[in-house]
N, C-alpha and C positions, 0 to 999 in steps of 0.2 A: 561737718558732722563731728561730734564731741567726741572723746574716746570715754566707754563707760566701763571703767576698771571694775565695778564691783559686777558688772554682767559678763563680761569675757572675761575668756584666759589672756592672760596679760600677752603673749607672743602673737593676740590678734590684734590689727590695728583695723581700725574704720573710716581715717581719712588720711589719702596720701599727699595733701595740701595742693595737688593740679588742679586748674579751673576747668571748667569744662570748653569746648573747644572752640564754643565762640558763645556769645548773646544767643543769637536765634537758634543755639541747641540748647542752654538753660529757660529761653523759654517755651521749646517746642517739648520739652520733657517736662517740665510743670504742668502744659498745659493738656497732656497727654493724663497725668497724675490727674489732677483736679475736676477734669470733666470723668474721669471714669470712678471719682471716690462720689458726685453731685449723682452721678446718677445712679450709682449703688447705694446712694445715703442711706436706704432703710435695711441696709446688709452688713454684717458682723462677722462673714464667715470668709473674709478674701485679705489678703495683704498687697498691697501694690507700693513698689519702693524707686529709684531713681537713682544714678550715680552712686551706689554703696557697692562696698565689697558683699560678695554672693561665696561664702566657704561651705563644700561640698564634700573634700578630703583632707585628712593628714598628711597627703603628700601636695597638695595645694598646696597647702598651710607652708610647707619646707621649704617649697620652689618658690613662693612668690610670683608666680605665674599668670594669674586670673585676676582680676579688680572685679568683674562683676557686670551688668547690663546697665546701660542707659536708663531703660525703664524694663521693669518685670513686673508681675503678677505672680501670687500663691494664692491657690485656691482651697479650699475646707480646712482651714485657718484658723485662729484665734483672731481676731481684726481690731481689737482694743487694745493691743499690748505693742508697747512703742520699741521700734529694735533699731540700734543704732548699723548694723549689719543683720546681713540673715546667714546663721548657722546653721545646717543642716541635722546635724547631729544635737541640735537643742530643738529641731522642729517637729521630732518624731520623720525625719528621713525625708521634711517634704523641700522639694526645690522647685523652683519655679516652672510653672505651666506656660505662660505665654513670655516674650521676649522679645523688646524693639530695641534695638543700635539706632543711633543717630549718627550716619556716616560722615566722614568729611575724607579728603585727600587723602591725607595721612593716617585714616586708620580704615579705610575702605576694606584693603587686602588681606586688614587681619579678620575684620568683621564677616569676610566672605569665604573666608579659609579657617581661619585658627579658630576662630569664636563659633564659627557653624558649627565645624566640630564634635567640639565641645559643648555645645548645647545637646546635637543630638546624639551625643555616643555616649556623656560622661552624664550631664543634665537631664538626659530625656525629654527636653525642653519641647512641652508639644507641639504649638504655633511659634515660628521665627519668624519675623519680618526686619530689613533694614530700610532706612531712609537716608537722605541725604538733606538736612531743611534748605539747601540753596540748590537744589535740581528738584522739581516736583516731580520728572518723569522716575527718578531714581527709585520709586517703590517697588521692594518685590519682597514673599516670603514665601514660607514652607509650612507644609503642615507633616507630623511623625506618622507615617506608615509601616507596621511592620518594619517598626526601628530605624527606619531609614527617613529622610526627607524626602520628599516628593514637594515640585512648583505647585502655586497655586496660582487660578487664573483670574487677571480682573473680571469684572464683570464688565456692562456696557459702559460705566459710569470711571471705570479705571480701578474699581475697590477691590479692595481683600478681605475676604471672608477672614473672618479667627471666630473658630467653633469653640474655644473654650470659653471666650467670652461672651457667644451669640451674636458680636458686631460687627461692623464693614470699619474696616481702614482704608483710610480716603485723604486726598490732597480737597482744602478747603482754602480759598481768600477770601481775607479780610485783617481787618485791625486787631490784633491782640497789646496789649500793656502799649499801647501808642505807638508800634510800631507794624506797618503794613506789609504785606506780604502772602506768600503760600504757604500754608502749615497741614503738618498729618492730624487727622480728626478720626474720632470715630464717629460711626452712623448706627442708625436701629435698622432692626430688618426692613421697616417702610419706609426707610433714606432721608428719617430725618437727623440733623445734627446734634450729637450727643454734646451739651452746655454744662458749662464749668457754672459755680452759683451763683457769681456775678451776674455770667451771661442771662443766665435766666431771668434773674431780679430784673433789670435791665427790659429782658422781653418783657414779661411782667409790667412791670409799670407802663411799658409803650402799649402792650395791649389793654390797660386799666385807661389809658390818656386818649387811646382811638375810641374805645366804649363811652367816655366821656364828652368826644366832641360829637361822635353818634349823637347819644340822648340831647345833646345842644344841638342838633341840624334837628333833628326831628321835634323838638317842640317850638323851633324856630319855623319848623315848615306847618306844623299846624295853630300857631296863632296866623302865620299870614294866610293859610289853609279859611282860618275864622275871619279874619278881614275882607276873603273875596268875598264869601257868601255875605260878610254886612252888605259891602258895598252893592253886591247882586240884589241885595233886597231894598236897600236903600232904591235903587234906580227903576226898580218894579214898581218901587209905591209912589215913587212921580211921576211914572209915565201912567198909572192909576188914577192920579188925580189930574191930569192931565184929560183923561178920558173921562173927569166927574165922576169918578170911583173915590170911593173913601176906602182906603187899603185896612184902614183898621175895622170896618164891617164887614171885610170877606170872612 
């Protein structure tokens, strides 16, 4: 992430040049991004951001304290305006509504203490969930009740509701960018899998190539469909003249 001097005050920085904390967390957070921007495509009113600083107070700003979520959500938003961080104080006061951490070892304790938190004391941060991308059972979140966190429960399927988004958070395998694995997905409310636009294209075509070998089995089945009936007639009209029937004066 670039530093954009002429959009911040200069004592805000945007990137602390640390990678993220392996592979399968840069791409479980893209791809957490990119399926929930494919399937908001036709909505303008949401910001969803990844690995940026999140500033909330002037005494953030002091301490250096907070870098900000893995992956977050703002909601009744501006959705066209590209923000190198999210300011609070240039959002008209809004901070993030939903919030995933993508845990590992070393930041598990703070994600499950420091950073709860702080989401829900300081953030208001409505839906919390953390993950772990190399333990699938590791998923758990919160939803804000009367200010406080309260668990929320899987369903049969092992998902997490997040009502702000209307979707299920869920562990899914399969192949993403050539690399195999368990990854956190979202779901709709009738469990199907929320696709990033690749994905889709992808379905897409496979579902245009099965329609297509369809209409090829079925015109396939009805010329040989029209072959029995020749040959059925063919065999009627000699065993026809067989009998001194002329098949063509019936």
């Amino acid at each position: 992430m670039s530093l954009a001097v002429e959009k911040l005050p200069i004592d805000l920085i945007t990137d602390d040049g640390e990678p993220m904390e392996s592979n399968n967390h840069r791409v479980s957070m893209n791809l957490l991004i990119q399926s929930l921007k494919y399937y908001w495509r036709d909505r303008q009113d949401f910001f969803v951001g990844g690995n940026m600083f999140v500033y909330y107070s002037a005494n953030q700003v002091k301490n250096q304290d907070f870098k900000g979520p893995d992956f977050f959500v703002v909601l009744d938003v501006d959705g066209t305006t590209n923000r190198d961080a999210w300011i609070a104080w240039e959002e008209d006061s809004r901070l993030p509504d939903v919030v995933i951490e993508l845990m590992s070892p070393s930041t598990a304790e703070v994600d499950l203490t420091t950073k709860k938190d702080i989401y829900e004391r300081k953030l208001k941060t409505q839906d919390y969930f953390v993950y772990n991308p190399k333990n699938p059972s590791s998923l758990r979140g919160w939803e804000l009740i009367n200010r406080r966190y309260q668990s929320l429960s899987p369903n049969q399927q092992g998902r997490l509701y997040c009502e702000s988004l209307g979707l299920w958070l869920g562990v899914w395998e399969g192949e993403i960018e050539n690399s195999q694995g368990t990854w956190l997905r979202f779901f709709d409310t009738d469990g199907n899998l929320v696709l990033m636009g690749d994905e889709a294209e992808t379905q897409r075509a496979e579902l245009e190539r099965q329609q297509k070998e369809l209409e090829r089995q079925q015109k396939e089945e009805a010329i040989q469909q029209l072959e029995i009936e020749k040959q059925h007639k063919e065999r009627l009209a000699a065993k026809l003249r067989e009998l001194g029937i002329d098949p063509d004066e019936i």
